[in-house]
C-alpha positions as CSV (number, residue, x, y, z in Angstrom):
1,X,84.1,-14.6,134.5
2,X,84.0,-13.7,130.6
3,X,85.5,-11.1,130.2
4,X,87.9,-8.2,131.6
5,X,89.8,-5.1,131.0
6,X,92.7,-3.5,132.0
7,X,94.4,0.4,131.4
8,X,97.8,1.3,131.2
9,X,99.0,-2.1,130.0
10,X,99.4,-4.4,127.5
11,X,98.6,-8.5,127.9
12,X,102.2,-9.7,128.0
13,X,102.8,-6.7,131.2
14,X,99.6,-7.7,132.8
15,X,100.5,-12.0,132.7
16,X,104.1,-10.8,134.4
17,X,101.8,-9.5,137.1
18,X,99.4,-12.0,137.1
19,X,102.3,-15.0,137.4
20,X,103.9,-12.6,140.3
21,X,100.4,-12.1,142.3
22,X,100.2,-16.3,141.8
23,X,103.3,-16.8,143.6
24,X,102.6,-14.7,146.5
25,X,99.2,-16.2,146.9
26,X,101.2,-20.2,146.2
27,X,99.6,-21.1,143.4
28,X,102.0,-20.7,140.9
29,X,102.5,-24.6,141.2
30,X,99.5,-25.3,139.6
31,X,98.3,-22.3,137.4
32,X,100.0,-19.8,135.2
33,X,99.2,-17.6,133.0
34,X,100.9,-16.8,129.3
35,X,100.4,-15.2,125.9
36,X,99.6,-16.9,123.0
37,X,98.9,-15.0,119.8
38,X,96.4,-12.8,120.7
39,X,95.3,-14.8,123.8
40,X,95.8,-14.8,127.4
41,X,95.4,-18.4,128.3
42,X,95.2,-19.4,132.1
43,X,96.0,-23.1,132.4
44,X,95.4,-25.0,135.8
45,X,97.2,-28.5,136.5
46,X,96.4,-30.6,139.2
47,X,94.7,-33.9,139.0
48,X,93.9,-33.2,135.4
49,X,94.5,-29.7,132.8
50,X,91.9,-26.6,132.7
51,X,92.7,-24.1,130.1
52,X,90.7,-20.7,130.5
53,X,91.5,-19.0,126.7
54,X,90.8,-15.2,126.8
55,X,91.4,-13.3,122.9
56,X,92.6,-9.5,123.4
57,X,92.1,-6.4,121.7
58,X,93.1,-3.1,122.2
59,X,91.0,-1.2,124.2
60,X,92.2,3.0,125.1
61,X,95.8,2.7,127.2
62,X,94.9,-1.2,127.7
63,X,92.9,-3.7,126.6
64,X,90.3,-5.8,126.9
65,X,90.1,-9.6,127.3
66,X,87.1,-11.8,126.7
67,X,86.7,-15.8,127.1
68,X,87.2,-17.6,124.0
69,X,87.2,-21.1,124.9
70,X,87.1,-23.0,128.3
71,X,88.6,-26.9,128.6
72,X,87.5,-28.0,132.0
73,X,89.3,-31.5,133.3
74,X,87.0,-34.0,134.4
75,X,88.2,-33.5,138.1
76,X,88.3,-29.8,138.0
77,X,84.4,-29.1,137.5
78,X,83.2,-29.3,141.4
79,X,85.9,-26.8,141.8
80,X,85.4,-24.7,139.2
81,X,83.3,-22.0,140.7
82,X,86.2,-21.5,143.5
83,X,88.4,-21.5,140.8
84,X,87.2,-18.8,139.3
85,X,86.6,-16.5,142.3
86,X,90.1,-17.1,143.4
87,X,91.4,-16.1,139.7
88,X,88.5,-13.0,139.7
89,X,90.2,-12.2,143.1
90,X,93.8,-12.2,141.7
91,X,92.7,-10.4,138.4
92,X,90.8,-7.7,140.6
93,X,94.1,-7.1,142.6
94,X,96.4,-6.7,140.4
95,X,94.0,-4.1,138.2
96,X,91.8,-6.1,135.9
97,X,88.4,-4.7,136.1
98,X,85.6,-7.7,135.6
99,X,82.7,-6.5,133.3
């Protein structure tokens, strides 16, 4: 996924949402999601450190979010593709819109 958008909220609302929808799926052990800066970076520990970086602007009520920079641990990449439909699937739920 490269890039998403969502209405009626602004990056720092949307991670609080993101970080609740992780701990009712149990993930929140091993990913969160924060705000640096402009970014909304989504980091994933567990035998080794991913880091998804996403740069925001403004975008109507919202914004819009679009991949920046992607470190991928050595042990992470045969799981990256489930990765990222699980996180496409949390995104989607809580009101991100994938484009």
């Amino acid at each position: 996924m490269h890039s998403f958008e969502v209405d009626n909220s602004t990056p720092q609302e949307f991670v609080v949402v993101v970080n609740r929808s992780l701990e009712d799926n149990g993930l929140s052990e091993h990913v969160r999601a924060s705000v640096d800066g402009d970014d909304i970076v989504a980091r994933i520990n567990w035998l080794g450190s991913t880091e998804l970086r996403y740069r925001t602007q403004p975008s109507g009520s919202g914004f819009q979010a679009e991949l920046q920079r992607q470190q991928v641990a050595l042990l992470h990449g045969a799981f990256q593709s489930r990765f990222e439909e699980r996180f496409e699937e949390i995104l989607s739920k809580v009101g991100a819109r994938l484009i």
